[in-house]
C-alpha positions as CSV (number, residue, x, y, z in Angstrom):
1,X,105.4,99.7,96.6
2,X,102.8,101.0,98.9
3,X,101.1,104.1,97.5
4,X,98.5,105.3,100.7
5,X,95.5,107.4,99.0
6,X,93.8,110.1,100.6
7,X,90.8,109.4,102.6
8,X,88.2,111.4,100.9
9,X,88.1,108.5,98.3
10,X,85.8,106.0,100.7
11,X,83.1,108.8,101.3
12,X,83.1,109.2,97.4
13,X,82.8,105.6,96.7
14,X,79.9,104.8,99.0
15,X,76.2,105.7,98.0
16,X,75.9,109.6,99.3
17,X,72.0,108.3,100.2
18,X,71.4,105.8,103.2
19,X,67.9,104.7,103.7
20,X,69.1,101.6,106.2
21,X,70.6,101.1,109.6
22,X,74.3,100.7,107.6
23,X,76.3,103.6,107.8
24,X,78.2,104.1,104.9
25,X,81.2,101.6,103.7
26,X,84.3,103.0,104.8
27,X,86.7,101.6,102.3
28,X,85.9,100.1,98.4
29,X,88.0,98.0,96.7
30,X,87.3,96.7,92.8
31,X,88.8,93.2,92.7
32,X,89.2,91.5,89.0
33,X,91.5,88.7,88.3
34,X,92.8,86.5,85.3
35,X,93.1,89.0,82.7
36,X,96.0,86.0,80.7
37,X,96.7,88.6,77.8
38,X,99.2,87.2,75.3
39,X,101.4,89.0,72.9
40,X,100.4,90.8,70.2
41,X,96.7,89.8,71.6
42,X,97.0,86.4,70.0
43,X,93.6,84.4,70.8
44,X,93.9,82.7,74.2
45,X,93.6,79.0,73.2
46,X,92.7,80.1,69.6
47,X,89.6,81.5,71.0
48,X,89.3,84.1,73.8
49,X,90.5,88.1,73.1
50,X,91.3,88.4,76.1
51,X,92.2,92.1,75.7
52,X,88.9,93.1,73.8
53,X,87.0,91.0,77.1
54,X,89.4,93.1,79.9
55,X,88.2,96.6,78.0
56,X,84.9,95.0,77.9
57,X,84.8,94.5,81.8
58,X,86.7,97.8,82.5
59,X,84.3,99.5,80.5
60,X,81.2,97.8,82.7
61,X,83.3,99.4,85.7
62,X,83.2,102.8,84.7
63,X,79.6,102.6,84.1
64,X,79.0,101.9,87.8
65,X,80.7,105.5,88.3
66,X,82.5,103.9,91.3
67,X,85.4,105.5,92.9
68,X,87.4,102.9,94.8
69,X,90.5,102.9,97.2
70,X,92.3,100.3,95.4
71,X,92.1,98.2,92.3
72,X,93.2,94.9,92.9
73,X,94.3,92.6,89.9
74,X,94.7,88.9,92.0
75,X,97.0,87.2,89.9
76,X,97.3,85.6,85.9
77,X,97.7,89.4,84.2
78,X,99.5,87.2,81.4
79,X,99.8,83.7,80.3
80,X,102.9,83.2,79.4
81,X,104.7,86.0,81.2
82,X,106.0,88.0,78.0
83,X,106.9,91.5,78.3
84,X,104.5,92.5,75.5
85,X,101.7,91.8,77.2
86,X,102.4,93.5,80.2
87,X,103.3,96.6,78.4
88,X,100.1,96.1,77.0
89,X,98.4,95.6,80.3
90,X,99.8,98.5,82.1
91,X,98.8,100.9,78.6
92,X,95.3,99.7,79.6
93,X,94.7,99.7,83.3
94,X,96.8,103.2,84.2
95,X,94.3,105.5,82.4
96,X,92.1,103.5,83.8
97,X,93.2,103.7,87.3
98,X,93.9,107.3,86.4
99,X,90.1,108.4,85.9
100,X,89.0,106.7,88.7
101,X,92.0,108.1,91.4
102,X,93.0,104.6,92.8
103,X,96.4,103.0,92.9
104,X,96.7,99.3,91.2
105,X,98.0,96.5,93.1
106,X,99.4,93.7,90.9
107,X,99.5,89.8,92.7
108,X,101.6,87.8,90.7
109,X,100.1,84.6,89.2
110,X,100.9,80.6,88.0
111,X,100.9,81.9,84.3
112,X,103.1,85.1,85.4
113,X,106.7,85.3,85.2
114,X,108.0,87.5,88.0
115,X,111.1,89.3,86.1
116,X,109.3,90.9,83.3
117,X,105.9,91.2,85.8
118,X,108.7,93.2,88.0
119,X,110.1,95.0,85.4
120,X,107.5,95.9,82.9
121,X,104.5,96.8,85.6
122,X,106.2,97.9,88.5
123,X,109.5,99.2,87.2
124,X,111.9,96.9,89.4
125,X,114.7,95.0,88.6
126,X,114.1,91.5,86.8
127,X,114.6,89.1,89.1
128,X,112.9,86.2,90.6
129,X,112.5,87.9,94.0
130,X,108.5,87.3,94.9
131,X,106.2,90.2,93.9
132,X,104.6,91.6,97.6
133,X,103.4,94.7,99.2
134,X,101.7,96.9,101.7
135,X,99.0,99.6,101.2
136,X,97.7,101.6,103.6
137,X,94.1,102.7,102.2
138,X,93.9,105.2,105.2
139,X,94.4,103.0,107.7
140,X,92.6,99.7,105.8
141,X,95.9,97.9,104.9
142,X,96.1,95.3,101.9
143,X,99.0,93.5,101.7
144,X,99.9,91.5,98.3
145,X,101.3,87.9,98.6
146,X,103.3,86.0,96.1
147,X,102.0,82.5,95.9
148,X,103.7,81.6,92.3
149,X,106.1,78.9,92.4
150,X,108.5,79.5,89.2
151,X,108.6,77.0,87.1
152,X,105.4,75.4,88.1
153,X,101.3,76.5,88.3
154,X,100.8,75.0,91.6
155,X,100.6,77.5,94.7
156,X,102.9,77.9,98.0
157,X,104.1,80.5,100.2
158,X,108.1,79.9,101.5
159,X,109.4,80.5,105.1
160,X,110.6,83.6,104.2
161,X,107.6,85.4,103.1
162,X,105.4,83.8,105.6
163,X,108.0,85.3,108.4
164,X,107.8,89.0,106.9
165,X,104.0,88.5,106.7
166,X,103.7,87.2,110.0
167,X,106.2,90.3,111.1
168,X,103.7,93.0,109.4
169,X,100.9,91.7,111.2
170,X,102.4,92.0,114.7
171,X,101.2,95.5,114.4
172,X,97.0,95.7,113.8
173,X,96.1,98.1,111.3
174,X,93.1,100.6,112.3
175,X,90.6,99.7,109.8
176,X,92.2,96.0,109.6
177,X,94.0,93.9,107.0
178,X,93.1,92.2,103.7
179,X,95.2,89.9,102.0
180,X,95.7,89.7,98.2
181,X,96.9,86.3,96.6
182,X,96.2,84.1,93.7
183,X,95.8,80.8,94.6
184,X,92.7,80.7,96.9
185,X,93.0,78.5,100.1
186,X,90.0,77.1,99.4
187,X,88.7,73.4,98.4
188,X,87.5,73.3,94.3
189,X,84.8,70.3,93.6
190,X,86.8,70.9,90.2
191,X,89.4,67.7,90.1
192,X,92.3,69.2,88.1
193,X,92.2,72.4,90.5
194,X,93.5,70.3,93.6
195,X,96.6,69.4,91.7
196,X,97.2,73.6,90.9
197,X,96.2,74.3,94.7
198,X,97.8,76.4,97.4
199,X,100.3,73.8,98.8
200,X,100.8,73.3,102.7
201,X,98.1,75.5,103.7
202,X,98.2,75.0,107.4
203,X,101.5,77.2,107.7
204,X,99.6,80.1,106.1
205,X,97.0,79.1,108.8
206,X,99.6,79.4,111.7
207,X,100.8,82.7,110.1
208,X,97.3,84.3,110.4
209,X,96.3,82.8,113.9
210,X,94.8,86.3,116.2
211,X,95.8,88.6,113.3
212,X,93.3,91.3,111.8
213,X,93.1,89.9,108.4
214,X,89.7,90.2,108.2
215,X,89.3,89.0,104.1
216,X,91.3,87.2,101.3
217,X,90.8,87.9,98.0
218,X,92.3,85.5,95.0
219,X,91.4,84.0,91.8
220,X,93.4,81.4,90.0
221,X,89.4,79.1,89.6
222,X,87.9,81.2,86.7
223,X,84.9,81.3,88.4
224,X,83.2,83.0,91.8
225,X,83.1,81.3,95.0
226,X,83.6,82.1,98.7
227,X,84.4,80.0,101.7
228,X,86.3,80.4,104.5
229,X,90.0,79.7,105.4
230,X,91.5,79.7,109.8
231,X,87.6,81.4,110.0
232,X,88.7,84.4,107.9
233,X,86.2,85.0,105.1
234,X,87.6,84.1,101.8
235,X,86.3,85.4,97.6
236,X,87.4,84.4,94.4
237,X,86.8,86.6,91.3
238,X,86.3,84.7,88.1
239,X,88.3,85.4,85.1
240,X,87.8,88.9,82.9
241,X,89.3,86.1,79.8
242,X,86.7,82.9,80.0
243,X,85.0,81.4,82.9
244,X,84.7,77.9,83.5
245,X,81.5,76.0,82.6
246,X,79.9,74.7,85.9
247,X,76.7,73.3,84.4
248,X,79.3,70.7,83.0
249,X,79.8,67.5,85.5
250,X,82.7,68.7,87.7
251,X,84.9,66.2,85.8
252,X,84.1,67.7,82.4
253,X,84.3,71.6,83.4
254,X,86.1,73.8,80.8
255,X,86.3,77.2,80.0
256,X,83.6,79.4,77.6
257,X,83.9,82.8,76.8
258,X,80.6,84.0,78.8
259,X,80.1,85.1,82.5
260,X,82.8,87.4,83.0
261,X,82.8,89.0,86.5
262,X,84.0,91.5,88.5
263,X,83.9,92.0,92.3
264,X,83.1,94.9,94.5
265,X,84.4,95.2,98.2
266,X,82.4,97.4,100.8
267,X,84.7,97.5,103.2
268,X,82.2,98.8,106.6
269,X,83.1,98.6,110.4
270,X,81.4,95.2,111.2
271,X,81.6,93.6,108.2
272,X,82.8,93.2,104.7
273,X,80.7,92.1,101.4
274,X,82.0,91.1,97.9
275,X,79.0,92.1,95.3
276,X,79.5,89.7,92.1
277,X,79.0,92.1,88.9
278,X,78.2,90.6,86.0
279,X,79.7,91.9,82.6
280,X,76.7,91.3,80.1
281,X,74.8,93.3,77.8
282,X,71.0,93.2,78.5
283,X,68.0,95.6,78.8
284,X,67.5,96.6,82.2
285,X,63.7,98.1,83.6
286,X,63.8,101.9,84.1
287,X,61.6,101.7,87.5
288,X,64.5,102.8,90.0
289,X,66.7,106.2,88.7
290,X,68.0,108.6,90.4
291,X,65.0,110.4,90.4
292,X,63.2,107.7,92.2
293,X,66.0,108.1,95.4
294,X,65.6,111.2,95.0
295,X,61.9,111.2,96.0
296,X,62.3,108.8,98.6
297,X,65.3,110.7,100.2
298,X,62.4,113.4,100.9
299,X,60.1,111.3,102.4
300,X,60.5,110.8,106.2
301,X,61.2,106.7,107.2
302,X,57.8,106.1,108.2
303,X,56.8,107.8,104.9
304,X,59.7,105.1,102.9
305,X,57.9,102.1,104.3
306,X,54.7,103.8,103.7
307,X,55.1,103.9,99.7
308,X,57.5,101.3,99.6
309,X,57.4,98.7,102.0
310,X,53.6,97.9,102.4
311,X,52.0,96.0,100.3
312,X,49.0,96.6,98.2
313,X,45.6,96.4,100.1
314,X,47.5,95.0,103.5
């Protein structure tokens, strides 16, 4: 499953103008999560087009004219597992993928069901064998964990992933590891989310102990928050089909078809940020273009600060 792209595609994803001390991100990674389409795009809960909101977000993507090293669906691609909807999934995301030169890693989800999920996305055999892999984004690995349980929406990792996991990471990877998964090993102050959370979370703990994961990314909330998990920095992408309402009390939370999100990974030496990008449609100001960096990338730093930085009449 692993699919290694060439290394020109982090210089092409990072801004080609620096005006700070940060050199350049060396890898990019587009995280989305919770696409839940359903057959014959039936209205999720009689309400959400889940397909017209994943072209929606896909289409806010392409406007960012990012290139990444990876796109990384983290889990839910359909609610009820039918092979329809995956079909329909894959006839999206490859052209996709396609224009913007990154391989697709698929993390299986509760609402998946990892036959068709195998068969119809990734063109394996049906069974119930967890959905993992390895990438090597020149020499960033991302490895994909199967935290579906069948049968249930709870989370948990068995023995014998955790072994092969702990056994890939016996070796460090040059730019370091990030792990993929759906079920964040995070707290929620959403109620119903501790009964559908990552079960016996210490062993995953134990697994990662002096490894070089350096980031997890998951989903499984509909909604964006961070934390961190054995000190390893933890995100969560909300949902490209409904996010859940947090002005509600935390008791009363439910979904509504409105701040839809995608992520964006800078990958750099030292550190590694997860930029929150809302899919809306507003007017935006016109003050900064492309003509505007262009002007400041001809003035010296001193000159930057100068018509920049100061403030008027200090």
């Amino acid at each position: 499953m692993a699919t290694p792209p060439s290394d020109a595609g982090a210089a092409g994803s990072a801004a080609s103008v620096r005006f700070g001390q940060h050199p350049p991100a060396r890898r990019v990674i587009l995280h989305l999560s919770d696409t839940h389409l359903l057959a014959g795009n039936r209205p999720l809960g009689g309400r959400y087009d889940t397909a017209a909101n994943l072209a929606r977000t896909l289409e806010a993507v392409e406007r960012t004219g990012i290139h990444p090293d990876a796109i990384v669906f983290t889990g839910d691609l359909t609610d009820l597992g039918e092979s329809e909807a995956y079909v329909a999934l894959k006839e999206t995301v490859e052209p996709f993928a396609t224009r913007l030169g990154a391989p697709v890693v698929w993390v299986a989800g509760n609402h998946d069901e990892r036959p068709a999920l195998r068969r119809d996305l990734l063109g394996l055999d049906a069974t119930e064998e967890p959905v993992t892999g390895v990438w090597d984004l020149g020499g960033l690995r991302l490895i994909a964990l199967d935290t579906s349980v069948p049968g249930w929406h709870h989370g948990d990792l068995d023995e014998a992933q955790l072994t092969w996991l702990a056994g890939i990471l016996e070796t460090p990877a040059p730019l370091g590891t990030i792990l993929a998964m759906h079920h964040p090993p995070l707290p929620s102050h959403i109620p119903f989310f501790d009964i559908l959370e990552l079960r016996d979370q210490p062993r995953l703990a134990d697994a990662l102990r002096g490894s070089d994961v350096r980031g997890i990314l998951a989903g499984h909330l509909h909604y964006s928050t961070s934390g961190t998990f054995a000190g390893i920095p933890v995100s969560v992408s909300a949902a490209t089909c409904y996010t859940m309402n947090l002005t509600l009390p935390a008791v009363e939370v439910n979904g509504m078809d409105a701040g839809q999100s995608f992520h964006l990974v800078h990958v750099y030496d030292d550190t590694i940020t997860h930029s929150v990008v809302p899919v809306v449609e507003a007017p935006t100001g016109d003050y900064f273009s492309a003509e505007w960096v262009a002007q400041m990338a001809r003035l010296t730093p001193e000159e930057r600060l100068e018509a920049f930085s100061r403030k008027p009449g200090r």
